[in-house]
N, C-alpha and C positions, 0 to 999 in steps of 0.2 A: 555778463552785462553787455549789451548790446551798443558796440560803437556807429555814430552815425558821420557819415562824414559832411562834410559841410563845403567841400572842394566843388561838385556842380551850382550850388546856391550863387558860392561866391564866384565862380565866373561868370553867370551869368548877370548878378547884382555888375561887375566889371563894364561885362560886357555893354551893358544897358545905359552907365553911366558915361559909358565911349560914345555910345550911341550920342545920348544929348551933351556931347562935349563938356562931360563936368571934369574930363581924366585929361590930359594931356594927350595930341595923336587920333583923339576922336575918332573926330570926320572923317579922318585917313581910314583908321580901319575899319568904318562901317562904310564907308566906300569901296574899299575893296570887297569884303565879305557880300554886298549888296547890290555890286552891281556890274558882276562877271554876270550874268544871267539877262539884266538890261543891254550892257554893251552889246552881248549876242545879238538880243532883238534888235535893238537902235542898228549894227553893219547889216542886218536883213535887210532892215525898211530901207536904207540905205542904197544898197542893194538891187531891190526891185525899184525902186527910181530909177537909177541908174539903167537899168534893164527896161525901162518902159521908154526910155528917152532914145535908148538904142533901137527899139522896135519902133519909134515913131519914124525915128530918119530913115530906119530900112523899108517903112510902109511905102514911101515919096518916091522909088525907085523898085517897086515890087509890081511887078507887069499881071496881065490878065491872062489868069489862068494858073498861078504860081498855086502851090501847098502848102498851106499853111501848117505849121507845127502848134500845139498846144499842150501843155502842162509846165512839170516844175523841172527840178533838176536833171533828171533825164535827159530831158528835150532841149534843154539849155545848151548842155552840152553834147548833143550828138552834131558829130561834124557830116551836115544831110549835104551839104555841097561836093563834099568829098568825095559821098557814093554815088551820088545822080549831079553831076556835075551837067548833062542836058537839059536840067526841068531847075525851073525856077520855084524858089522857095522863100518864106517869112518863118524864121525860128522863133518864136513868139511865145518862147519858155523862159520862167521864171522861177530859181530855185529856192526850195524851201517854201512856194503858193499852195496852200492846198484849192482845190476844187471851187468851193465857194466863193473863196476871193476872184480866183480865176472866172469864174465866171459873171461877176459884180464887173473884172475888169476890160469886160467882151469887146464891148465898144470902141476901146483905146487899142484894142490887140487887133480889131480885122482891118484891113487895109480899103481903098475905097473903090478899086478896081474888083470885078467879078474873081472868082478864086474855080482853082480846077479842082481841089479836094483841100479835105482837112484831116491831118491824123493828128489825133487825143491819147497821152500819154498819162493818163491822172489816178488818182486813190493812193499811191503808194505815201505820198505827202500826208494824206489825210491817217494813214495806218498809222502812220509812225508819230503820229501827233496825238493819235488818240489808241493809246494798247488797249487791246483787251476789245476794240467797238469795232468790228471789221464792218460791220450789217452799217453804221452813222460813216466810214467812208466810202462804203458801195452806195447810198444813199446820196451823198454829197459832190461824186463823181457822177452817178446818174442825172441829177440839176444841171451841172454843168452839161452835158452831154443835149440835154432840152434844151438849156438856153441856147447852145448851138443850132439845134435845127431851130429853133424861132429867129433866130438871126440870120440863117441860113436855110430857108425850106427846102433849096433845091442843091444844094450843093452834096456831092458824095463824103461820106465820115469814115474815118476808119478808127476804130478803136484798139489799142493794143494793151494786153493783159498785162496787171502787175507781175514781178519777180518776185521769186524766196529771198532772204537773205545768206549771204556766205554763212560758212558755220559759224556758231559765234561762239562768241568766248566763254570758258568754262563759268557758271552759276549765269549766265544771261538766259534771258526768255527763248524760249522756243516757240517760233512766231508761223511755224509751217501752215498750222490751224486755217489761222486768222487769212494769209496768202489763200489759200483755197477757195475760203468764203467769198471773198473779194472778188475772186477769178471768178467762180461761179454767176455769181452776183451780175457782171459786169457783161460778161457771154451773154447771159437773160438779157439781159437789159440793152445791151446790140442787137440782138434779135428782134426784140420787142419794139424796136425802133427804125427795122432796117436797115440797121449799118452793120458793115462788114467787121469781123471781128480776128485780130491775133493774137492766136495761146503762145504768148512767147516764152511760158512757163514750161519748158520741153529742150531736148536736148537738140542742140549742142549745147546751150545756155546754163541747163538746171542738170544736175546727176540725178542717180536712182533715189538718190535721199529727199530728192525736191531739195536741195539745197543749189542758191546760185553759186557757179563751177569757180575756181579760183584764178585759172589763167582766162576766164571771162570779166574780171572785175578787178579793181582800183582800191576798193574796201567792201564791207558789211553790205552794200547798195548800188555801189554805181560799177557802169560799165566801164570795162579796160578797152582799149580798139579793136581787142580782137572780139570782143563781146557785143562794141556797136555792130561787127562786121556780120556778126552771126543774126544781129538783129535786124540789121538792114536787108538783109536777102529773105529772112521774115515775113518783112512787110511787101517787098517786092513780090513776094509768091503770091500776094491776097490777089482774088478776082475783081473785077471791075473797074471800072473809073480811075481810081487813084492807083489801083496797083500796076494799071497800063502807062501813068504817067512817071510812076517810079521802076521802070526795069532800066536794070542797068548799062 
């Protein structure tokens, strides 16, 4: 005879009656179960306020000719003053923005004085937000990338390529693929537009495995100092415009 059990039924019958506070404690726990995943979002949006409020005040003291910074967490956190401490800069990164936002949010991010370049850090946000769609964040980085030159017809861009992630942890996705397509993607798409472009998917940064290096990196994605340091000399090798206004 075949026993059924009736132990998932009833916690979820539990569960459900927690939910419309018929049980004692409710609220509390479909608060908690409900909205670990809200809070997240709510300290982002938080977050980028905060972060756009910051970029407003640094606009009012950003002289003509500065460099603007653009994308998410990357850019946020890279310390550009520390390497080009001569050239003035607007770090106009927002962590955790993919592409689209960022570029919805153009207006609020360029400052009102003429700019001497622009370097774009973007798609990694959008990868990581959307697995499996590398081609919808090469896409969603490329928008971004137009609406800067329409914002900016004459100004120089520099693009710099997404990273792999550190190895990750045993049973996680292997995301090397998706990194590739991106990279690829993004090269074209610099090209196709005349901006200057950095594979900073290459060593010293990335090993033989295309995996980003360990004493390069902080976690699974972002750079440790010694990883901005290898990235900053990166972008200082680019030709033209911006890469003259960033040597060190």
């Amino acid at each position: 005879m075949q026993i059924v059990s009736f132990a998932p039924l009833a916690l979820a019958v539990c569960l459900c009656l927690m939910r419309a506070e018929v049980l004692p404690g409710g609220w509390r726990l479909a608060h908690l179960i409900e909205n670990r995943y809200v809070a997240k979002a709510r300290e982002r949006a938080w977050h980028g306020l905060d972060r756009l409020e910051q970029i407003r005040a640094a606009q009012r003291s950003t002289p003509e000719g500065a460099v603007l910074w653009i994308g998410s967490s990357t850019v946020e956190m890279f310390p550009v003053r520390q390497h080009w401490p001569r050239t003035p800069h607007l770090n106009a990164g927002i962590a955790a923005t993919r592409a689209d936002h960022l570029a919805r949010l153009l207006p609020q991010l360029l400052p009102p004085l003429p700019l001497g370049g622009v370097v774009v850090i973007a798609g990694t946000a959008d990868r990581l937000a959307l697995p499996h769609a590398p081609e919808q964040a090469a896409a969603a980085a490329e928008r971004l990338l137009d609406a800067l030159r329409r914002a900016l017809p004459t100004t120089p861009i520099v693009v710099v390529g997404p990273l792999p992630e550190r190895a990750p942890a045993e049973g996680a996705a292997d995301t090397r693929a998706e990194v590739q397509t991106l990279r690829t993607r993004l090269r074209a798409a610099a090209a196709q537009r005349g901006l200057a472009f950095v594979d900073a998917a290459q060593d010293p940064l990335v090993d033989e495995q295309f995996r980003l290096r360990r004493e390069c990196s902080v976690d699974e994605v972002h750079l440790s100092p010694m990883g901005y340091a290898h990235l900053a000399r990166m972008i200082s090798a680019v030709e033209g415009p911006v890469g003259a206004l960033l040597k060190p």
